[in-house]
TISEGU-644909 format. One record per residue (C-alpha): residue in one letter; chain; x, y, z. Coordinates in nm, 4 decimals, decimal comma. Example, Ala and Ser with C-alpha at 12.3 -4.5 7.8 and 13.67 -1.06 7.14 Angstrom:
{rest->a kette->A u->1,2300 v->-0,4500 w->0,7800}
{rest->s kette->A u->1,3670 v->-0,1060 w->0,7140}
END
This chain:
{rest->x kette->A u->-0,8929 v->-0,9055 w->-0,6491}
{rest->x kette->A u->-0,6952 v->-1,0412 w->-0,9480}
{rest->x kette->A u->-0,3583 v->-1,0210 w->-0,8761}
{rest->x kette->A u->-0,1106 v->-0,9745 w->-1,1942}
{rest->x kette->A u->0,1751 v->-1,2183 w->-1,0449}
{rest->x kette->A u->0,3872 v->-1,4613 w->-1,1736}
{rest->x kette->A u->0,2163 v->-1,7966 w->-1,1840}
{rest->x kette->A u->0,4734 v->-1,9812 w->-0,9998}
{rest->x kette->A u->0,4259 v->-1,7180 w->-0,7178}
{rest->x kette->A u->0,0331 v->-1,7074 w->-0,7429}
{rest->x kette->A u->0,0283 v->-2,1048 w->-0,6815}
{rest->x kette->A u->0,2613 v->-2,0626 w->-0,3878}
{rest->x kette->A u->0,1018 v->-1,7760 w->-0,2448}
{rest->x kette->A u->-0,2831 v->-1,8122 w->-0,3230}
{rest->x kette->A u->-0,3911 v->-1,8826 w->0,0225}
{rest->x kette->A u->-0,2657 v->-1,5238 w->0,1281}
{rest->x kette->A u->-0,4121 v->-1,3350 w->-0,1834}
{rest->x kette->A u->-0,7888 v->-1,4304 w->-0,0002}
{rest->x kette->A u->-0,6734 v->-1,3116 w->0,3206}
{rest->x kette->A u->-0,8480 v->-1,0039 w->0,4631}
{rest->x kette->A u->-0,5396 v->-0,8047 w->0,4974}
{rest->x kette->A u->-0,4471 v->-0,8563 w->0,1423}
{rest->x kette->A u->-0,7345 v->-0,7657 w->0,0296}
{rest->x kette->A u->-0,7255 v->-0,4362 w->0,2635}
{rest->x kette->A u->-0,4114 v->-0,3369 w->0,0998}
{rest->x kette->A u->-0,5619 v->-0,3555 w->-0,2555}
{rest->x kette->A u->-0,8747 v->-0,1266 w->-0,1215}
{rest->x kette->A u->-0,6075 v->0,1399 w->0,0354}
{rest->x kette->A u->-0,4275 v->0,1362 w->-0,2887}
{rest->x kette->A u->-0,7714 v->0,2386 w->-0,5185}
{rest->x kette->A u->-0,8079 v->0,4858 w->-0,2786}
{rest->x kette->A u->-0,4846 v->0,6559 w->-0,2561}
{rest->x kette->A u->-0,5223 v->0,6595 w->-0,6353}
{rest->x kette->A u->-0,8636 v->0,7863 w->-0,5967}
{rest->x kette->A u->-0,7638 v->1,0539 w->-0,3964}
{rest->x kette->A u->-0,4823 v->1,1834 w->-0,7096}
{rest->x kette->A u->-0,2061 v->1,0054 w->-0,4971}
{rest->x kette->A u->0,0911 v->0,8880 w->-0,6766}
{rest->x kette->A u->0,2053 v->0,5743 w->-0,5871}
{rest->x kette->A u->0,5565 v->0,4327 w->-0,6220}
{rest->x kette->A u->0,6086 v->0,1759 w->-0,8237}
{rest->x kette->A u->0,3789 v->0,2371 w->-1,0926}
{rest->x kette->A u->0,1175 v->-0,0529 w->-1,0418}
{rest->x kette->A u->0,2298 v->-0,2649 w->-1,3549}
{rest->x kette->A u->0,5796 v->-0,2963 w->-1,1706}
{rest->x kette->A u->0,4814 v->-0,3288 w->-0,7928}
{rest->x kette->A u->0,5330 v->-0,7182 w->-0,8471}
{rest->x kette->A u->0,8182 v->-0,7072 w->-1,0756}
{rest->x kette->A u->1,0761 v->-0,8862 w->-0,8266}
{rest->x kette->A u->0,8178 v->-1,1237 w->-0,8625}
{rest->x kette->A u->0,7894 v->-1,1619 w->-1,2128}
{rest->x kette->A u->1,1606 v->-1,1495 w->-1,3195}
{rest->x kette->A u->1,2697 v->-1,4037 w->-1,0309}
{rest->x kette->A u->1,0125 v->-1,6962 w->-1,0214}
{rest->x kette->A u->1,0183 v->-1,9541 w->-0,6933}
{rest->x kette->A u->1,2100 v->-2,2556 w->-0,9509}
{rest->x kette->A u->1,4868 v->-1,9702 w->-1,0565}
{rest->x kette->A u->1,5740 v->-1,8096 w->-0,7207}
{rest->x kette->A u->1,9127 v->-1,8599 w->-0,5610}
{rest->x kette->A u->1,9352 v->-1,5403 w->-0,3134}
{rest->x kette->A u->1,7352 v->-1,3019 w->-0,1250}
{rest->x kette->A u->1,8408 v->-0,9419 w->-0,1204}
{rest->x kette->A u->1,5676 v->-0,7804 w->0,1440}
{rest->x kette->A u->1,4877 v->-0,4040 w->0,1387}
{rest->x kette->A u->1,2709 v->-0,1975 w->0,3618}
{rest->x kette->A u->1,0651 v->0,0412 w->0,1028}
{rest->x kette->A u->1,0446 v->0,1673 w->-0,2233}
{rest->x kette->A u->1,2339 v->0,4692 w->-0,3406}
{rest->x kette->A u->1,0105 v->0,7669 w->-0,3131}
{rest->x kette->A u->1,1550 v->1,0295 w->-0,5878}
{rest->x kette->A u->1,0127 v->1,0270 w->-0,9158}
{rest->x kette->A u->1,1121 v->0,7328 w->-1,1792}
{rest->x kette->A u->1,3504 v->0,5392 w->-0,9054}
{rest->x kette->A u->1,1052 v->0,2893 w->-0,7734}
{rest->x kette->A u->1,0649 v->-0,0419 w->-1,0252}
{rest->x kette->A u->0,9515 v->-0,3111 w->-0,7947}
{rest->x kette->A u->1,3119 v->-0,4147 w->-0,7150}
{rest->x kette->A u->1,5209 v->-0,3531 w->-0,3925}
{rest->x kette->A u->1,7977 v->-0,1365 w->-0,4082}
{rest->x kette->A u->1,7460 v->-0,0814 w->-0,8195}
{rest->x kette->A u->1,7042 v->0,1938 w->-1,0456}
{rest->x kette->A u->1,5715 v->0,1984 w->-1,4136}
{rest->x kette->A u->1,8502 v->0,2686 w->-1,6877}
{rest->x kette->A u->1,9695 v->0,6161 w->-1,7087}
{rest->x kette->A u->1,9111 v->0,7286 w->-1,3515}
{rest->x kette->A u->2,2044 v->0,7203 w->-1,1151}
{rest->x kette->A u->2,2187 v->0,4243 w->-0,8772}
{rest->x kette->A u->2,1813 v->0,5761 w->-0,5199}
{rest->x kette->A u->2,4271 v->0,6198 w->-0,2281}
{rest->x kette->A u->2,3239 v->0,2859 w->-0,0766}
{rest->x kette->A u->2,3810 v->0,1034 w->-0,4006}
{rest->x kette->A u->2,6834 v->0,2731 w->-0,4823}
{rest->x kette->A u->2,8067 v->0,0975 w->-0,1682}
{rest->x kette->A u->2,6923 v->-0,1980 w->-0,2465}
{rest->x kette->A u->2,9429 v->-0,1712 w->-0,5484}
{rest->x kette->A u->3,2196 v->-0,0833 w->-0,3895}
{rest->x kette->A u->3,1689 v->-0,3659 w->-0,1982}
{rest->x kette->A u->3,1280 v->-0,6214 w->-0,4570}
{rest->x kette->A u->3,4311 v->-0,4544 w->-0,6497}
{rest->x kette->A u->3,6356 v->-0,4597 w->-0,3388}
{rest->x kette->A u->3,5089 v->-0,8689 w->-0,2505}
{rest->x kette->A u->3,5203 v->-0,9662 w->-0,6098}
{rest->x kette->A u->3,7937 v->-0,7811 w->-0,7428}
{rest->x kette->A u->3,5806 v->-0,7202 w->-1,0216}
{rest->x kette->A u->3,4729 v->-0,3556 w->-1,1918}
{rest->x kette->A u->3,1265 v->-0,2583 w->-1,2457}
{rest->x kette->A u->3,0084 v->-0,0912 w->-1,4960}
{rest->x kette->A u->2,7873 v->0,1214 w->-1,2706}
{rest->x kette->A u->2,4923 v->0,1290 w->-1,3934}
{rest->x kette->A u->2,1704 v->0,1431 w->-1,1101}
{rest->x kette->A u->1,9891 v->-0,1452 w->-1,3187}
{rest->x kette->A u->1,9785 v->-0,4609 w->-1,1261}
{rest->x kette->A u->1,7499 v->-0,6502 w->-1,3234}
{rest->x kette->A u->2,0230 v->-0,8936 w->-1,4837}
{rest->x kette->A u->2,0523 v->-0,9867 w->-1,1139}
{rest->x kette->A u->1,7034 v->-1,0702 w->-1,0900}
{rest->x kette->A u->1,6848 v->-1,3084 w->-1,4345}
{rest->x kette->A u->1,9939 v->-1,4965 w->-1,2237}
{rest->x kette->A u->1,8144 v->-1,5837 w->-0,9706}
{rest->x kette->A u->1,8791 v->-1,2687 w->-0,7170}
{rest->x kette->A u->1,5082 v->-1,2142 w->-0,5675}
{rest->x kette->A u->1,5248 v->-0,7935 w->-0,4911}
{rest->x kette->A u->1,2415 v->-0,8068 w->-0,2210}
{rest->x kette->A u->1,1232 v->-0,5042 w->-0,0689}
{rest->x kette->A u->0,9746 v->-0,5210 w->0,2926}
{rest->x kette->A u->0,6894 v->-0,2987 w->0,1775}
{rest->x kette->A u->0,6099 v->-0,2795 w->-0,1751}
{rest->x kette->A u->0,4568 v->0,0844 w->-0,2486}
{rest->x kette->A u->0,5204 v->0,4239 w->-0,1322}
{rest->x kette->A u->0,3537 v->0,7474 w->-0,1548}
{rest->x kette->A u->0,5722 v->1,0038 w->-0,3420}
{rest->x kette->A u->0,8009 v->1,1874 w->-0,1317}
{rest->x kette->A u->0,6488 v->1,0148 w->0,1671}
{rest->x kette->A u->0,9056 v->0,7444 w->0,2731}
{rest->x kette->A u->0,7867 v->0,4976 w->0,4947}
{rest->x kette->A u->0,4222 v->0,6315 w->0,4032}
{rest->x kette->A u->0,2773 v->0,2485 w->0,3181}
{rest->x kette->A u->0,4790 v->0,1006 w->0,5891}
{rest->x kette->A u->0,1670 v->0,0125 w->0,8161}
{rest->x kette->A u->-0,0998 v->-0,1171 w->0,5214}
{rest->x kette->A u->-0,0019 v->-0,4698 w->0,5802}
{rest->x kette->A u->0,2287 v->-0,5230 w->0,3093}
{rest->x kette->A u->0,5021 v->-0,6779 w->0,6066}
{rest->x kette->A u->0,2506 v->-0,9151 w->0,6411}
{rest->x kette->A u->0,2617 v->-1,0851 w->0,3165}
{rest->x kette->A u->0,6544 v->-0,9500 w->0,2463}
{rest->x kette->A u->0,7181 v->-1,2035 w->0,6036}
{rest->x kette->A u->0,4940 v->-1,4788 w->0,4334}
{rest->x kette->A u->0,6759 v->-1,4948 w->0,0910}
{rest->x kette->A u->1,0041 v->-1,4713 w->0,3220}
{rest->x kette->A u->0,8809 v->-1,8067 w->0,5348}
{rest->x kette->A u->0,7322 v->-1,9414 w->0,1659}
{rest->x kette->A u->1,0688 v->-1,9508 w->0,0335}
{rest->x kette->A u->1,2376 v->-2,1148 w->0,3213}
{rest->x kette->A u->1,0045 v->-2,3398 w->0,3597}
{rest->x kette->A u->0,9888 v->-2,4740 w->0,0285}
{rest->x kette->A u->1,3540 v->-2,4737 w->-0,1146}
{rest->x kette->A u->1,6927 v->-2,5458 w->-0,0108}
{rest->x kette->A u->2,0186 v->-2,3985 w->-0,0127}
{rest->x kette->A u->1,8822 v->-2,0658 w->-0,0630}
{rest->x kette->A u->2,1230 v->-1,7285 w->0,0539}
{rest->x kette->A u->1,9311 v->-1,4929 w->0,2195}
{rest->x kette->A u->2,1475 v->-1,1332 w->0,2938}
{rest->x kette->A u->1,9753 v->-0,9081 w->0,5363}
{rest->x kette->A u->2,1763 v->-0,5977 w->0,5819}
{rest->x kette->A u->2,0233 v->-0,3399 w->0,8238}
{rest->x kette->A u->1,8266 v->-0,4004 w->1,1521}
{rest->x kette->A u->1,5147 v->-0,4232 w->1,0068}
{rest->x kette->A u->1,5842 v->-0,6983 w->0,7119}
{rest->x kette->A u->1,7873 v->-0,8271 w->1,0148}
{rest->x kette->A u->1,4729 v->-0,8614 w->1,2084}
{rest->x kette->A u->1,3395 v->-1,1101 w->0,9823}
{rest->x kette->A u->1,5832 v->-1,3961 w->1,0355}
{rest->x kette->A u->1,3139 v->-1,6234 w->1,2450}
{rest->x kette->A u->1,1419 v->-1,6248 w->0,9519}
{rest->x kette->A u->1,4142 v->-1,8418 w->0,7912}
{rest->x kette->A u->1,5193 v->-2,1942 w->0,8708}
{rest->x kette->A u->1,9131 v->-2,1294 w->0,9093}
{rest->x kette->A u->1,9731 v->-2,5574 w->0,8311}
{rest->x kette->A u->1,8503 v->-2,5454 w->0,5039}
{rest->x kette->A u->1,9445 v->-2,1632 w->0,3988}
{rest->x kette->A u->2,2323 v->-1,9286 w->0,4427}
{rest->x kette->A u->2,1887 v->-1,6479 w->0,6406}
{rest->x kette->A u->2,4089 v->-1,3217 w->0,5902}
{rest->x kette->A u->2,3578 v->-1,0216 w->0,8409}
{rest->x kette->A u->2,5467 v->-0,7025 w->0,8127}
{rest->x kette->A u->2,4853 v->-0,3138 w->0,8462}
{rest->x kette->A u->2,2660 v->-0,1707 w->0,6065}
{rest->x kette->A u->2,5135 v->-0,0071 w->0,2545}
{rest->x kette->A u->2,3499 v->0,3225 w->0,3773}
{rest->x kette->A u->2,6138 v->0,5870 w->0,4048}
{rest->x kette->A u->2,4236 v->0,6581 w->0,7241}
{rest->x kette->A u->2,5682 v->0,3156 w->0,8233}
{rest->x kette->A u->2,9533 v->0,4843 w->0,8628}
{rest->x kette->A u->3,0973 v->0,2514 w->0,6175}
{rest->x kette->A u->2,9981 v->-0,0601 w->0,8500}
{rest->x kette->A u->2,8609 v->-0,2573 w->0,5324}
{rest->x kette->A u->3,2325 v->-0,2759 w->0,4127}
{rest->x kette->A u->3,4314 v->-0,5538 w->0,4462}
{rest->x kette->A u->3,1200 v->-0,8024 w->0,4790}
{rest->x kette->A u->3,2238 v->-1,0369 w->0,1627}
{rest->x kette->A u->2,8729 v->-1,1593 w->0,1087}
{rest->x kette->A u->2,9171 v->-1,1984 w->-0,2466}
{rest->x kette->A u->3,1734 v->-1,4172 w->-0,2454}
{rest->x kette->A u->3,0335 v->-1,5974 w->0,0425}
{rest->x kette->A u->2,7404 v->-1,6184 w->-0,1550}
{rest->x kette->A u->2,8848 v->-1,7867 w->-0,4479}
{rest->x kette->A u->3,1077 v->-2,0357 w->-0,2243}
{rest->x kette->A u->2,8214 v->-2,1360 w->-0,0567}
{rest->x kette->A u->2,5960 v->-2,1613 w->-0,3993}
{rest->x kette->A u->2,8745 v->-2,3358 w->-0,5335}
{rest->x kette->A u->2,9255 v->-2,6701 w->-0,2802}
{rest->x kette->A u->2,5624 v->-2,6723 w->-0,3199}
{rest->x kette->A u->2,5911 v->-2,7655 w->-0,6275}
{rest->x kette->A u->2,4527 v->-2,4921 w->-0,7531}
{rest->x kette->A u->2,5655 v->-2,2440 w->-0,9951}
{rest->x kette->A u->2,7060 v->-1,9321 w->-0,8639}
{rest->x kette->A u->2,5495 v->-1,5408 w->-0,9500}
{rest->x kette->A u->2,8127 v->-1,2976 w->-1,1972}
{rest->x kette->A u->2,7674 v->-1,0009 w->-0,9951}
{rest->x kette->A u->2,9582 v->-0,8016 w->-1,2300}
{rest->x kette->A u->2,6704 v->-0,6433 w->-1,4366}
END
């Protein structure tokens, strides 16, 4: 299969685009369409962390589990929503976190692409969902190659800020070498959560950190 990725990406990952599992996924994908499934994200944007945050850009690692699974939510970034729908309860959180860290106002809208041309690589754990299914792709394979772009990145860059905020994006710290990276852990923004994502400060952390690297830091403020 040709796979519509950014270049930098394809050249990092080519080995695991001719793996069998990889190739598995594509085949259950043509099916589920086959079968008058709709997938989330549309196909064109089920790469599009990808494409607006290439390997020589990114900075930080925002991990999610799945896609959103309601109609015209899902556009291949974590946590994101196109323009005019309203940014769900977990992002909403993650606001009021940044505003409260920050001391900064957002403007509130659910688009986090500007995030993503900074640098801010919105990786989703799995990378396609039936509709109204959550969870449905969760066992096609796609945590395969989610964990090998994960161990890509720390392998081949430095002072990179990976925040994993739930117990599954937690889960995937080993894949991360913690002397060359930052590693952030907290509860997942989910309102599910109780409010234990508050008070984490990984945004300023974040941009300290970027910062005495030498590197310059993300404007979270949208």
């Amino acid at each position: 299969m040709d796979v519509k990725i950014q270049q930098e990406w394809k050249e990092l990952l080519k080995e695991e685009f001719e793996k069998d599992y990889f190739k598995n996924i594509a085949g259950f994908l043509h099916k589920e369409k086959r079968e008058g499934k709709t997938i989330y994200p549309p196909g064109s944007l089920i790469f599009n962390a990808f494409e607006l945050t290439p390997p020589s850009k990114l900075k930080v690692v925002i991990l999610g589990q799945d896609p959103y699974h309601g109609p015209n939510q899902a556009h291949g970034l974590s946590f994101s929503v196109p323009d005019g729908i309203n940014p769900p309860p977990s992002l909403k959180n993650i606001y009021k976190e940044i505003e409260s860290d920050l001391q900064i106002k957002l403007n509130k809208n659910g688009n986090l692409q500007e995030w993503a041309r900074q640098g801010v690589f919105l990786l989703n754990a799995v990378l396609t969902v039936r509709a109204s299914e959550p969870t449905s792709h969760s066992n096609i394979g796609w945590h395969i190659f989610t964990d090998s772009v994960i161990k890509a990145i720390s392998d081949s860059k430095d002072g990179v800020v990976f925040m994993l905020w739930g117990n599954y994006a937690r889960s995937k710290r080993d894949l991360i070498d913690k002397n060359r990276h930052l590693v952030l852990e907290a509860a997942h923004p989910s309102p599910l959560a109780r409010g234990a994502f508050f008070g984490c400060r990984h945004f300023s952390q974040c941009n300290n950190y970027l910062i005495s690297k030498g590197i310059a830091p993300i404007d979270w403020s949208l």
